[in-house]
GULUM-774294 format. One record per residue (C-alpha): chain; x, y, z. Coordinates in steps of 0.5 Angstrom, whole numbers, padded with zeros to 4 digits. Each point is the difference from the previous one (the first is absolute). Example, Ala and Ser with C-alpha at 12.3 -4.5 7.8 and 13.67 -1.06 7.14 Angstrom:
BEGIN
+---+-------+-------+-------+
! c !     x !     y !     z !
+---+-------+-------+-------+
! A !  0025 ! -0009 !  0016 !
! A !  0002 !  0007 ! -0002 !
+---+-------+-------+-------+
***
This chain:
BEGIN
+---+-------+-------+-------+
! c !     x !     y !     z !
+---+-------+-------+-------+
! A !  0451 !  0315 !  0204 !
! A !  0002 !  0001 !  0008 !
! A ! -0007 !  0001 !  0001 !
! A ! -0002 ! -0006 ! -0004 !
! A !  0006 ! -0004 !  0004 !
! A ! -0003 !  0003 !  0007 !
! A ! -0008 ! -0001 ! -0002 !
! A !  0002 ! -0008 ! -0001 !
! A !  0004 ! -0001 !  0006 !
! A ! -0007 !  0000 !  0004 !
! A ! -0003 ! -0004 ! -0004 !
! A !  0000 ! -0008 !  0002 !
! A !  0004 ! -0004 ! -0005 !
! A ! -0005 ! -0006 !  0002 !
! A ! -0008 !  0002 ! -0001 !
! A !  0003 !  0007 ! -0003 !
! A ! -0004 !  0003 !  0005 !
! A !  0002 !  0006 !  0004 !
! A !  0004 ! -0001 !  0006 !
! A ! -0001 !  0005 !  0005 !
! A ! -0009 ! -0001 !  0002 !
! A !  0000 !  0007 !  0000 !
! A !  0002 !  0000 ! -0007 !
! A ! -0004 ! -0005 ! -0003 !
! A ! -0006 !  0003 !  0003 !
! A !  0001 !  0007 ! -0003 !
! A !  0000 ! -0005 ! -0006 !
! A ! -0006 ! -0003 !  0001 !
! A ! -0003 !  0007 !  0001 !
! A !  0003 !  0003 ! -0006 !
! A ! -0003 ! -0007 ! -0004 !
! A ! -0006 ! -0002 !  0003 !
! A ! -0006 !  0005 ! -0004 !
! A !  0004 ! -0002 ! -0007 !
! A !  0001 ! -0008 !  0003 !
! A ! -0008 !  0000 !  0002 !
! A ! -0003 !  0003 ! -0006 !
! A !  0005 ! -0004 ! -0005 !
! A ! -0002 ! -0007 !  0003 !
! A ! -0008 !  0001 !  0002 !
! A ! -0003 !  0000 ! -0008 !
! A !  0005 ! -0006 ! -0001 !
! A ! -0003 ! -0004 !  0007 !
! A ! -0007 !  0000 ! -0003 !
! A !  0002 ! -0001 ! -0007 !
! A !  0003 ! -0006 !  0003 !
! A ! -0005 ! -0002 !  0004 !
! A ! -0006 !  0000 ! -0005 !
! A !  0003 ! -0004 ! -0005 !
! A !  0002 ! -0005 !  0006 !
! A ! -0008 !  0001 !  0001 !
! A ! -0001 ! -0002 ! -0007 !
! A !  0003 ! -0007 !  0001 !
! A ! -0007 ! -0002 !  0002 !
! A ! -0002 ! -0002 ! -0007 !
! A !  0005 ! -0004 ! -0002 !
! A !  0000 ! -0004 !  0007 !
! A ! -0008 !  0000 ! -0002 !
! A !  0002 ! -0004 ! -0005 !
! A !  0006 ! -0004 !  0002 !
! A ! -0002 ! -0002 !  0007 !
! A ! -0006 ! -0006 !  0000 !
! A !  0000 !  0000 !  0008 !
! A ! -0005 !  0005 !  0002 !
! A !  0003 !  0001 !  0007 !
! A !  0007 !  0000 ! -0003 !
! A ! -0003 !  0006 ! -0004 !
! A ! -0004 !  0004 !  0006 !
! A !  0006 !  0000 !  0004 !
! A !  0005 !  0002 ! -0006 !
! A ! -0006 !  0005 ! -0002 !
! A !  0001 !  0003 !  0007 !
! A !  0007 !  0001 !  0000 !
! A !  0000 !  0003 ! -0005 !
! A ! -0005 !  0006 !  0002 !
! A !  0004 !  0000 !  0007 !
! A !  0006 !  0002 ! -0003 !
! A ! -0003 !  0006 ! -0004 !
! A ! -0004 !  0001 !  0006 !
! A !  0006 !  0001 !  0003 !
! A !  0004 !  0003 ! -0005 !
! A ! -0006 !  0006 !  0001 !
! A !  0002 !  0001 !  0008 !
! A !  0007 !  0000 ! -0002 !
! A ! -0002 !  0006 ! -0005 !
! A ! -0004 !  0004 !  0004 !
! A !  0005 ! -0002 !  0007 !
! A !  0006 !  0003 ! -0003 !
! A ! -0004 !  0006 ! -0003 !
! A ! -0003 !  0003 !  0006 !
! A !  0007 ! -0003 !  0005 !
! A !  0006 !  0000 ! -0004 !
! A !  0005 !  0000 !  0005 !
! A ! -0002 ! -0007 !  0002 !
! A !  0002 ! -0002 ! -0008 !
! A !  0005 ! -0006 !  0002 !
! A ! -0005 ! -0002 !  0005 !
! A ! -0006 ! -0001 ! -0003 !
! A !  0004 ! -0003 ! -0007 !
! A !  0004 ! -0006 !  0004 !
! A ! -0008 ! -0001 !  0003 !
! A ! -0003 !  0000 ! -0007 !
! A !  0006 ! -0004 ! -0003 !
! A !  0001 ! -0005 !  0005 !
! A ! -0009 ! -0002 !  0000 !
! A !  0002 !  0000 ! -0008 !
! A !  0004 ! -0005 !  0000 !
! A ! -0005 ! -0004 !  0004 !
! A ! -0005 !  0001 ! -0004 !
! A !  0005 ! -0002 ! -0006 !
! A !  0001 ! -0006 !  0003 !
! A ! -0007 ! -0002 !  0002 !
! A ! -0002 !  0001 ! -0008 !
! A !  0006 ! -0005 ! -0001 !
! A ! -0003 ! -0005 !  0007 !
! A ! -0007 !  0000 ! -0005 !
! A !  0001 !  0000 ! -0006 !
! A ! -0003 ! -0006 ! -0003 !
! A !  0006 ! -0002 ! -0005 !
! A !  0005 !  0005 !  0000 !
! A !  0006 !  0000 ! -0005 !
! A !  0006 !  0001 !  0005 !
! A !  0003 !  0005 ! -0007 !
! A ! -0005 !  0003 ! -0001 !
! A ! -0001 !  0003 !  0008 !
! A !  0007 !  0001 !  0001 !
! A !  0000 !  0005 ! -0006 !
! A ! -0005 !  0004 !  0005 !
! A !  0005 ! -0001 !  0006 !
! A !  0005 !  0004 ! -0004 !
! A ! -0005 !  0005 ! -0002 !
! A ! -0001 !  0000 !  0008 !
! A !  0006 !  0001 !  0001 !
! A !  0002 !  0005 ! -0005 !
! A ! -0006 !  0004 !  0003 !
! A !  0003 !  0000 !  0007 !
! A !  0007 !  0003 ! -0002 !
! A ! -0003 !  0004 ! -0005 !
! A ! -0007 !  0002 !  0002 !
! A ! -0001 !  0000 !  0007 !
! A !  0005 !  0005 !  0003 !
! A !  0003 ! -0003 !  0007 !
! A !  0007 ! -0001 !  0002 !
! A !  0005 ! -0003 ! -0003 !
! A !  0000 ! -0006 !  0005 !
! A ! -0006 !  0000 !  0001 !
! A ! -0002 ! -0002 ! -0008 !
! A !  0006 ! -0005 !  0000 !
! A ! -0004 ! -0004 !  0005 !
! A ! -0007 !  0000 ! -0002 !
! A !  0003 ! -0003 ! -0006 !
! A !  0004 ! -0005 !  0003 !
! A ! -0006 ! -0003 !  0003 !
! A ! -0005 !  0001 ! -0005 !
! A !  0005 ! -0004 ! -0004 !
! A !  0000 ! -0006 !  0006 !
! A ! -0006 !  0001 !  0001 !
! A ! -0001 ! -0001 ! -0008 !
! A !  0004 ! -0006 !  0000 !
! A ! -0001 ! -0004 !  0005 !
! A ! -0009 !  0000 !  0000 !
! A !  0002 ! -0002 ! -0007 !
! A !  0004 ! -0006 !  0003 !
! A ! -0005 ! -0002 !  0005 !
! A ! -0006 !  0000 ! -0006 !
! A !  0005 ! -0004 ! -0003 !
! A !  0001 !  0005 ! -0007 !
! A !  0007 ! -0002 ! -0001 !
! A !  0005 ! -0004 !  0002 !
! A !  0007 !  0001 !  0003 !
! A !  0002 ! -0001 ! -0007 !
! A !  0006 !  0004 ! -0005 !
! A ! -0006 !  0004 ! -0003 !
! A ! -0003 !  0002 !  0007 !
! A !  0007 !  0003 !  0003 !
! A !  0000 !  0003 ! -0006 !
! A ! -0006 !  0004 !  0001 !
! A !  0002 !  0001 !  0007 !
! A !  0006 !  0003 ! -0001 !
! A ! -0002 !  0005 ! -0006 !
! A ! -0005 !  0002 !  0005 !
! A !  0006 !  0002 !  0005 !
! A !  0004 !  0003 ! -0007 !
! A ! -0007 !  0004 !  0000 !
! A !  0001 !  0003 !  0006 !
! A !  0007 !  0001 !  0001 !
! A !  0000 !  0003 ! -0007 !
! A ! -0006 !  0005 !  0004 !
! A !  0004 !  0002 !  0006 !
! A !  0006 !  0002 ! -0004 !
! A ! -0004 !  0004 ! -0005 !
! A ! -0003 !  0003 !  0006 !
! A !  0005 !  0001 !  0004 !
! A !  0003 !  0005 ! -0006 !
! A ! -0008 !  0004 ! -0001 !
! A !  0002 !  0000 !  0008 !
! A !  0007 !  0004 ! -0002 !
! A ! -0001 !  0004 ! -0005 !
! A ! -0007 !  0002 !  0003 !
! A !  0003 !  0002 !  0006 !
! A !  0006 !  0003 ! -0003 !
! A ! -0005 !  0005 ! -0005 !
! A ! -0003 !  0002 !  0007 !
! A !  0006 !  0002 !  0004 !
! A !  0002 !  0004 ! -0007 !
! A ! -0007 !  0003 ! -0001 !
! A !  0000 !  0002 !  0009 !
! A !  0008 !  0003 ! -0002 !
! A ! -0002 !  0005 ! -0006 !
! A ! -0007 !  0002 !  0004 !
! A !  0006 !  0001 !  0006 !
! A !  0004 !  0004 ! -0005 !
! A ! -0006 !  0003 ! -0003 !
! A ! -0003 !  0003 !  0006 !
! A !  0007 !  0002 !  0005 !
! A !  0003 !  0006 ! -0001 !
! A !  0007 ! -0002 ! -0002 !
! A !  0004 !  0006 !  0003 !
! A ! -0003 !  0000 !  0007 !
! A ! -0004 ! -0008 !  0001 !
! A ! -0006 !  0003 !  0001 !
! A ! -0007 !  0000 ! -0004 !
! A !  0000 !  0004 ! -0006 !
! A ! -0006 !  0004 ! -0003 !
! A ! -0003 ! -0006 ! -0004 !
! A !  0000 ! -0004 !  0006 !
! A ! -0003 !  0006 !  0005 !
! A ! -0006 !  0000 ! -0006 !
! A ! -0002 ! -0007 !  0001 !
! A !  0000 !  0000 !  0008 !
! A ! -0003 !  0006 !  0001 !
! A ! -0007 ! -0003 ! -0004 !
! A !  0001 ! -0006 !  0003 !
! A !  0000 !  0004 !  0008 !
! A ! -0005 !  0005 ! -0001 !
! A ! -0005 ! -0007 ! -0002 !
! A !  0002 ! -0003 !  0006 !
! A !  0000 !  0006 !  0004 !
! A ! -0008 !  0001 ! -0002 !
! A ! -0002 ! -0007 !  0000 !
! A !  0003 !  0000 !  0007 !
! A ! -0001 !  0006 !  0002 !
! A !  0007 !  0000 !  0003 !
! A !  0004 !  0007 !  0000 !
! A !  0006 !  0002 ! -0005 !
! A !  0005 !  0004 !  0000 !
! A !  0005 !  0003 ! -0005 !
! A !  0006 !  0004 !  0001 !
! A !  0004 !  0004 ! -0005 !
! A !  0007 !  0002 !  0001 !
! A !  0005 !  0005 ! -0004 !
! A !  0008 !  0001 !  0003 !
! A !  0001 !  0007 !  0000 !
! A !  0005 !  0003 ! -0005 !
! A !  0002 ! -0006 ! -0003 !
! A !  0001 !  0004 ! -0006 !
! A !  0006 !  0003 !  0004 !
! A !  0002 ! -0006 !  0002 !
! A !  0002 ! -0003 ! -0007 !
! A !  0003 !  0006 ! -0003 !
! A !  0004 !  0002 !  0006 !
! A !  0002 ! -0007 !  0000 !
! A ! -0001 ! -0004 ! -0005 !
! A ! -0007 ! -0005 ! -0002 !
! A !  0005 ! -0006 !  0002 !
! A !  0000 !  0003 !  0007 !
! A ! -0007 !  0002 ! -0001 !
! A ! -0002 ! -0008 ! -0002 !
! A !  0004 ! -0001 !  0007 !
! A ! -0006 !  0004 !  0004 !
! A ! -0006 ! -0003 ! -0003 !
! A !  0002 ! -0007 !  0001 !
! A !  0001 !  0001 !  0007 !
! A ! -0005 !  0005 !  0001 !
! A ! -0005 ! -0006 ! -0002 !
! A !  0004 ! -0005 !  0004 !
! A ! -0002 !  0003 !  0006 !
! A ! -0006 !  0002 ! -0001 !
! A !  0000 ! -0008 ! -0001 !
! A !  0002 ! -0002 !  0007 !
! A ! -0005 !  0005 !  0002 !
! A ! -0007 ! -0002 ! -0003 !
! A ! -0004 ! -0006 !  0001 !
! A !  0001 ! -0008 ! -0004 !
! A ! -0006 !  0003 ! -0003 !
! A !  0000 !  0007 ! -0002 !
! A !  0003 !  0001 ! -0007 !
! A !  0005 !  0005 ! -0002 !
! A !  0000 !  0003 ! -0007 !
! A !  0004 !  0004 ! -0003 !
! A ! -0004 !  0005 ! -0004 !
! A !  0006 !  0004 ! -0004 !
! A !  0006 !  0003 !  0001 !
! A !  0001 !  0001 !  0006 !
! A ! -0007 ! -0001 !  0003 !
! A ! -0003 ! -0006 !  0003 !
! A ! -0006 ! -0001 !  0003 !
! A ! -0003 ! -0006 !  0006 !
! A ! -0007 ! -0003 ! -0001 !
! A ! -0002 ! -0002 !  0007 !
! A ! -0006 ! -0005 !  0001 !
! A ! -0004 !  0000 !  0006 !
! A !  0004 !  0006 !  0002 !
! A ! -0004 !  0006 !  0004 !
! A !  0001 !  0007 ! -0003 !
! A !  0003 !  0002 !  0007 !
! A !  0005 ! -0007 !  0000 !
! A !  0003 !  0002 ! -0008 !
! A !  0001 !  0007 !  0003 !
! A !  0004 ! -0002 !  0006 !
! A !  0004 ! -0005 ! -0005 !
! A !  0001 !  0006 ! -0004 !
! A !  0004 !  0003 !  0006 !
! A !  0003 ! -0006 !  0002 !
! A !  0004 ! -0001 ! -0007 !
! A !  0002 !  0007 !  0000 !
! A !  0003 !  0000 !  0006 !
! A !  0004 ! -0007 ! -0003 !
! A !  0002 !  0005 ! -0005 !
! A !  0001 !  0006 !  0002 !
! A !  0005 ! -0004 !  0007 !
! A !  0003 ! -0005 ! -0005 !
! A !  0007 !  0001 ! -0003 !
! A !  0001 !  0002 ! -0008 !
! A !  0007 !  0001 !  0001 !
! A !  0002 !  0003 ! -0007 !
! A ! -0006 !  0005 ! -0001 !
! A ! -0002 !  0001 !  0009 !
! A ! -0007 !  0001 !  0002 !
! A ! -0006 ! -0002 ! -0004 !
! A ! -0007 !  0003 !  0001 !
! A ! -0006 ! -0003 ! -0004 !
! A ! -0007 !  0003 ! -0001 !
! A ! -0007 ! -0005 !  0001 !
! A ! -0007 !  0000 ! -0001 !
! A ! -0005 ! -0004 !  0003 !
! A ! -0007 ! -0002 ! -0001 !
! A ! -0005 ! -0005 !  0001 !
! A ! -0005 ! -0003 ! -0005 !
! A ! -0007 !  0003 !  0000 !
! A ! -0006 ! -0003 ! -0002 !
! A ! -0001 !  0002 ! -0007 !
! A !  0007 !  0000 ! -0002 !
! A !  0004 ! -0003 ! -0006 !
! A !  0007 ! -0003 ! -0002 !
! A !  0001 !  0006 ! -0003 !
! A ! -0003 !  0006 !  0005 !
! A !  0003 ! -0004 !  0006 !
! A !  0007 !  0001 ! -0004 !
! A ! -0002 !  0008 ! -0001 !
! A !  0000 !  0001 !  0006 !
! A !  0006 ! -0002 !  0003 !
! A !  0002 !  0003 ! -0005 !
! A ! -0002 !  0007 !  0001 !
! A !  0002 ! -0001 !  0008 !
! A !  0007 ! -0002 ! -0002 !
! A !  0001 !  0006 ! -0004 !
! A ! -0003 !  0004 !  0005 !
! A !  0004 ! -0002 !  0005 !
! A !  0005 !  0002 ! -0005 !
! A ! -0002 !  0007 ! -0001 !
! A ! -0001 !  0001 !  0008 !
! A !  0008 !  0000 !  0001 !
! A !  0001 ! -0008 ! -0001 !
! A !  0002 ! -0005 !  0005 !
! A ! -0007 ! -0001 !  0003 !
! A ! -0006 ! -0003 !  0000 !
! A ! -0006 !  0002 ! -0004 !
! A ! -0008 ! -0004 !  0001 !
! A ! -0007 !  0000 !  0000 !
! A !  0001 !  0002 !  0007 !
! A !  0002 !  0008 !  0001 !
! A !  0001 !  0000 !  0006 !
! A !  0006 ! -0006 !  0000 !
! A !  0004 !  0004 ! -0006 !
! A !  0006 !  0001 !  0004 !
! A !  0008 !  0000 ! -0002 !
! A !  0003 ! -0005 !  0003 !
! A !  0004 !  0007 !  0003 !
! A ! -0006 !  0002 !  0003 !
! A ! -0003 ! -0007 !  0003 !
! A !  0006 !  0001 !  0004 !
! A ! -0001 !  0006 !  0003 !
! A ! -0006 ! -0002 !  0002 !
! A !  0003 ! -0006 !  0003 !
! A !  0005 !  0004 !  0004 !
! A ! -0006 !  0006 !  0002 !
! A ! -0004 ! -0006 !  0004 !
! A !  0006 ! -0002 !  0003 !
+---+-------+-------+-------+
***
């Protein structure tokens, strides 16, 4: 319930939109492959029975050039209707743009059938301006504003060629067409604006169980289910792009001793501030995991053997110089690798594994890569510090 209370606090109690632009355009992202494949079979279905007037208005318009103007117009909105289709497909991101144009030049449109028609029935038209209406709220997809406003003006528009083609008179009977075609819109825009809500309040709950589901609950970081969908997604776009990719696996050393000496709320305790500091350390888009217990492993994009190797130093010595106060010094174990040509999920993954056991087995608290000549404790790298100086 809070979370429900939280997600609908940032939503506009006006349009039903999200407030924050960040979060509107998440949305928009979330919504947009569903929103263009729902609405393009309807807007040709649309549009073709809008073609298949020609034959009635062959029958009903005597006027020639009234029926070739008509005829025009007609094929014009479902050529339009065609580009709008294939415009949204190949450029989605620019979907409210493209929608304001294609509704704006449909009203126009709209009104040139109503300007040359030969002997238009105001009732009959007004019933095809609510079906307009209905399919700029509930159609085409747009902001909130955005449809209240085209259908103001497609209304006014409506109205007042009719006034000027001397359709009605400022009778009881036509102020009552106008003001039912208000009722029309106000009665859109509120629906809309609760789609609006509870569509936005279904995303943010959606976006918070993915959280859930892929964020390790003790420590804050990734989890397993997490670490296999990323590490697909990084070995595809390091191939495609020939970029580098690096991994470090790392174990804190005798952390079975820790819980029994001092019990696994203690121990909890340690894996939560381990995984804290190495979350200052990192960079915004490097990913921490934690594989299990008391392993954790980092994915690096576009990251050099060399620089995951260095970073792997760098962690440990955070570790090993900052304070756990209740259980004293603490050392971790790493293996480091590098992405190779015919690698998989599952070998690169393998691999990290079989370094970070071998760290362990050569003593812990070291490094262990590809690179045997960089297989160096954090001990004996600072000897060797200390025999150059």
């Amino acid at each position: 319930m809070e979370t429900l209370n939280q997600n609908s606090e940032r939503i506009s109690p006006i349009t039903g939109e999200f407030n924050a632009p960040e979060l509107e355009r998440e949305f928009f992202s979330y919504m947009i492959e569903e929103t263009v494949q729902h609405f393009r079979r309807n807007l040709l279905v649309f549009s073709f029975i809008f073609l298949l007037f020609i034959i009635p208005d062959y029958f009903l318009i005597q006027d020639p050039t009234r029926l070739t103007v008509i005829s025009l117009i007609r094929i014009l909105f479902l050529l339009l209707s065609i580009l709008y289709f294939i415009r949204i497909q190949y450029m989605p991101r620019y979907l409210y743009v493209f929608s304001t144009i294609y509704e704006l030049i449909g009203i126009i449109l709209f009104w040139g059938l109503l300007l040359f028609y030969e002997h238009p029935d105001v009732v009959i038209h007004q019933q095809g301006l609510i079906v307009i209406i209905l399919a700029i709220f509930f159609i085409i997809p747009n902001r909130f504003f955005i449809r209240v406003l085209i259908s103001l003006l497609t209304t006014i528009g409506f109205f007042y060629i009719a006034l000027l083609r001397n359709l009605f008179s400022m009778s009881s009977y036509s102020w009552g067409l106008l003001v039912f075609s208000i009722f029309i819109i106000i009665f859109c825009a509120l629906t809309t604006r609760r789609l609006n809500r509870l569509q936005r309040i279904q995303f943010q709950t959606t976006q918070e169980l993915r959280r859930i589901s892929t964020i390790d609950s003790l420590t804050d970081t990734y989890n397993r289910m997490k670490f296999d969908e990323e590490i697909d997604k990084e070995i595809s776009r390091s191939q495609r792009y020939l970029l580098p990719l690096s991994g470090i696996m790392f174990d804190l050393d005798n952390f079975k001793e820790i819980n029994d000496k001092f019990g696994h709320l203690e121990g909890d305790k340690v894996l939560k501030k381990v995984s804290l500091l190495v979350s200052k350390i990192i960079r915004e888009n490097d990913l921490l995991f934690r594989w299990g217990g008391e392993e954790f492993i980092i994915l690096l994009p576009n990251t050099s053997h060399d620089s995951a190797i260095q970073l792997s130093y760098r962690i440990q010595d955070y570790i090993r110089n900052d304070k756990f106060a209740s259980i004293g010094r603490l050392t971790c174990s790493f293996g480091v690798t590098s992405l190779k040509e015919d690698d998989t999920a599952n070998s690169f993954t393998n691999r990290l594994d079989q370094l970070q056991y071998q760290a362990k087995k050569n003593g812990k608290d070291r490094v262990v890569s590809d690179l045997p000549d960089k297989n160096l404790s954090l001990f004996e790298l600072g000897e060797g510090k200390d025999g150059k100086e």
